[in-house]
C-alpha positions in Angstrom: 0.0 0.0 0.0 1.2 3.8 -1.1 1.9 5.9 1.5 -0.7 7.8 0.9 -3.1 5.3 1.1 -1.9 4.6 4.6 -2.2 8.1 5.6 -5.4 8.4 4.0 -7.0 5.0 5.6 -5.4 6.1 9.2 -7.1 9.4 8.9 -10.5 7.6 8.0 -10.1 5.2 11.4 -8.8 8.2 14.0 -12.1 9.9 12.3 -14.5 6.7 13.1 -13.5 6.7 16.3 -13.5 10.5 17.2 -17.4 10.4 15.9 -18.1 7.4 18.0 -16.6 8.6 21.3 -18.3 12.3 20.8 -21.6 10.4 19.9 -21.8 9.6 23.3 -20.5 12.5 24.8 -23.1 14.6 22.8 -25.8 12.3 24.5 -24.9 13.1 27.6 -24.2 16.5 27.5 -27.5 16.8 25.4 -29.6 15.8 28.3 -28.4 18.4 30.7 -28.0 21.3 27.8 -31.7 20.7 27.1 -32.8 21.0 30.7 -31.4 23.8 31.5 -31.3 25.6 28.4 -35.3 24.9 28.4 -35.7 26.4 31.6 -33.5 29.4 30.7 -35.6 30.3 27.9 -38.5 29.8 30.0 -37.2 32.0 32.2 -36.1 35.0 29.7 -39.4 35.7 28.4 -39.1 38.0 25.2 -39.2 41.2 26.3 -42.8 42.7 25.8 -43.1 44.9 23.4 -43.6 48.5 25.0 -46.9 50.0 24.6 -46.2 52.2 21.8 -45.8 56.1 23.6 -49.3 56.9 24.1 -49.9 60.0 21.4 -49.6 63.0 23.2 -53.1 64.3 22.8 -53.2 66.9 20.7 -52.7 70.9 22.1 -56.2 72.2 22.7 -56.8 75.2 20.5 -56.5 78.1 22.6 -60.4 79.5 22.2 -60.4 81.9 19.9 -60.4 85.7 21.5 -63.8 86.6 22.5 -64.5 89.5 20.6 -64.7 92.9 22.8 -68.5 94.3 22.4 -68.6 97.5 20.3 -68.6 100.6 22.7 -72.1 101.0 23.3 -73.0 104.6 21.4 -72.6 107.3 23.7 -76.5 108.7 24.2 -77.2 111.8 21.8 -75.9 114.6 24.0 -78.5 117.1 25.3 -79.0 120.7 24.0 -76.1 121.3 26.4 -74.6 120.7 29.6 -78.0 122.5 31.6 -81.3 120.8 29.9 -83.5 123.7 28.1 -85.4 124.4 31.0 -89.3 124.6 30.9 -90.6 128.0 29.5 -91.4 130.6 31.8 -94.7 130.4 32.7 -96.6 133.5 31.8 -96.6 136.0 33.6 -99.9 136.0 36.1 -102.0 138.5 36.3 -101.0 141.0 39.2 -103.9 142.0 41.7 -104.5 145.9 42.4 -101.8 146.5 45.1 -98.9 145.2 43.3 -98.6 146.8 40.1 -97.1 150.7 40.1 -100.0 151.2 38.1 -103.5 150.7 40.7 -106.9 149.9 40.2 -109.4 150.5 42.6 -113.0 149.7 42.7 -114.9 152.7 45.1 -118.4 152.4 44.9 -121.6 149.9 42.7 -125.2 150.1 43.0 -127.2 147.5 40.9 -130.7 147.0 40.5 -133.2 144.7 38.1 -136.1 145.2 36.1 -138.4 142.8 37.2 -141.5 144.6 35.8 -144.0 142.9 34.2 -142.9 143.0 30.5 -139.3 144.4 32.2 -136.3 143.1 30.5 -134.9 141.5 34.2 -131.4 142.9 33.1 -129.5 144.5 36.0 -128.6 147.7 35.5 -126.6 150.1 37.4 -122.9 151.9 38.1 -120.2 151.6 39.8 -117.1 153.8 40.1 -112.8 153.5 39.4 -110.2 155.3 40.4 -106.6 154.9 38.6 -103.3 155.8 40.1 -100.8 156.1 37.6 -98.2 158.2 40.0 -95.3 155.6 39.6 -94.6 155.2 35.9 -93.2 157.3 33.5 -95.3 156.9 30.8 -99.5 156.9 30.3 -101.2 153.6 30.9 -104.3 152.9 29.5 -106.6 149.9 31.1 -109.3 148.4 29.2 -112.0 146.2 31.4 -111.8 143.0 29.4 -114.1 141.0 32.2 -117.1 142.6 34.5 -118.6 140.1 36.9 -121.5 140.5 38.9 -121.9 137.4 41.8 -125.7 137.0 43.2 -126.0 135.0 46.5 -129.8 134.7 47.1 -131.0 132.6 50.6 -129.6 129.7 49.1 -128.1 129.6 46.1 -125.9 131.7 43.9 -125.6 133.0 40.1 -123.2 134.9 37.7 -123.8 137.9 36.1 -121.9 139.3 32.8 -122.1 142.8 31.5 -120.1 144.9 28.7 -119.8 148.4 30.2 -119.5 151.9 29.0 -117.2 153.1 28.7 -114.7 150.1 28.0 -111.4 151.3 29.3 -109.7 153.8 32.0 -108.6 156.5 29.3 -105.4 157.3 28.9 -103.8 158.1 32.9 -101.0 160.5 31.9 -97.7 159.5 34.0 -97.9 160.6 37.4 -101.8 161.1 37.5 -104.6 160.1 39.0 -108.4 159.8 37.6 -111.7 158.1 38.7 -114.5 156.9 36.0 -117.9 156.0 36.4 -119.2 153.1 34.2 -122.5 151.3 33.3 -123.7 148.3 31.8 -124.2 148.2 28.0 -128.0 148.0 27.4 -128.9 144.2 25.9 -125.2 142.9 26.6 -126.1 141.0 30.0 -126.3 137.6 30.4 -126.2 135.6 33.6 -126.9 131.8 35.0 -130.0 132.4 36.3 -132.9 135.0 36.2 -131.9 137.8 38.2 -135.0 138.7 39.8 -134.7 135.4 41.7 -132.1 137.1 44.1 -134.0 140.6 45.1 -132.5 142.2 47.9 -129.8 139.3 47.5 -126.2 140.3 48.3 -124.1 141.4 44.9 -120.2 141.1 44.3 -118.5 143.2 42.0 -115.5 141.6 40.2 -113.9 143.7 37.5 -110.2 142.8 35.4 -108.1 144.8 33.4 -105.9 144.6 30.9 -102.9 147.1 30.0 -101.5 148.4 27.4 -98.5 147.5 28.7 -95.5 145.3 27.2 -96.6 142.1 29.3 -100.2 142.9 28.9 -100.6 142.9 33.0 -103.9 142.1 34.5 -105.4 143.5 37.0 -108.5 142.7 39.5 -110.4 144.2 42.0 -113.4 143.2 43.8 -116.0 145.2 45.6 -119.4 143.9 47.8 -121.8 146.2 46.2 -124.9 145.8 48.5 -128.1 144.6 47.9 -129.7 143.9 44.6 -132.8 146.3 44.4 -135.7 144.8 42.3 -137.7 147.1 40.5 -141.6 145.3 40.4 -145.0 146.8 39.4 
């Protein structure tokens, strides 16, 4: 046999018996690699996954900006910083002691035709005096309103008249003058028939107007007696 035969065929033995010896060896060593390499794998369980990172939740939109409310319109300013002030009343008629300019009422005497076939208008005079001593100019009064007032036992009634003349005249500045009037024939009418209040008491009421720039009125009163009744 070549030499390399031998070598080859010695090779091929030390091989048969290397395989048969570790054969065994593999047995052995199986059984205890498998026990504990079981429980070692038992043991290592893979690791679990992670929960995947929870998503941060999203920002929350900041809310949008509330939107300021429109300045409320300032309220239409007034006609200036002191309101328009209610008008000035009229003037009110003044009585006979507080204008410079007096009225007086001195004397009446009425009477009523209560006749058969008599009208049963009153009739009559009374008297005024003017005092004109504290102006500067004339003043002229004209008698817009002559009143007579009837008060019988128990009841009353008014009496109207236009008189004659209708007006003081013209009072020059710083004078005095006294006129006597009348009742207007046909111009009286009253609330009642006069010669219901014979010997009744009668009240005078005159007012006056002047010629004035304010148009002042003036009054006066006067009891003027007893009602005489004229009868057949």
């Amino acid at each position: 046999m070549s030499l390399r035969n031998t070598l080859l065929a010695s090779a091929l033995l030390s091989s048969f018996f290397s395989f048969a010896c570790g054969s065994d060896d593999s047995s052995g060593g199986s059984g205890g690699t498998s026990t504990g390499g079981s429980s070692g794998a038992g043991g290592s369980g893979g690791s679990s996954a992670s929960g995947g990172s929870g998503g941060s939740g999203g920002s929350s939109a900041s809310g949008g900006t509330a939107g300021s409310g429109g300045t409320a319109g300032s309220g239409g300013s007034g006609g200036g910083p002191v309101d328009g002030g209610a008008g000035s009343g009229g003037s009110s008629g003044s009585d006979a002691g507080t204008s410079t300019f007096k009225v007086d009422l001195t004397q009446a005497a009425f009477s009523a035709d209560c006749t058969s076939g008599g009208s049963g208008e009153i009739d009559g005079t009374f008297d005024a005096s003017y005092d004109n001593t504290g102006n500067a100019s004339s003043v002229t009064g004209t008698l817009t309103n002559v009143e007579l007032t009837l008060a019988g036992s128990a009841k009353t009634m008014k009496w109207t008249f236009q008189p004659a003349p209708v007006d003081s005249g013209s009072v020059a500045a710083g004078a005095t003058s006294q006129v006597t009037y009348a009742p207007q024939a046909s111009t009286g009418s009253g609330s009642d028939n006069p010669c219901g209040f014979c010997n009744g008491d009668v009240t005078l009421k005159v007012t006056w107007t002047l010629d004035d720039t304010a148009k002042t009125q003036l009054t006066d009163t006067l009891a003027s007696g007893k009602l005489a009744c004229k009868v057949n």
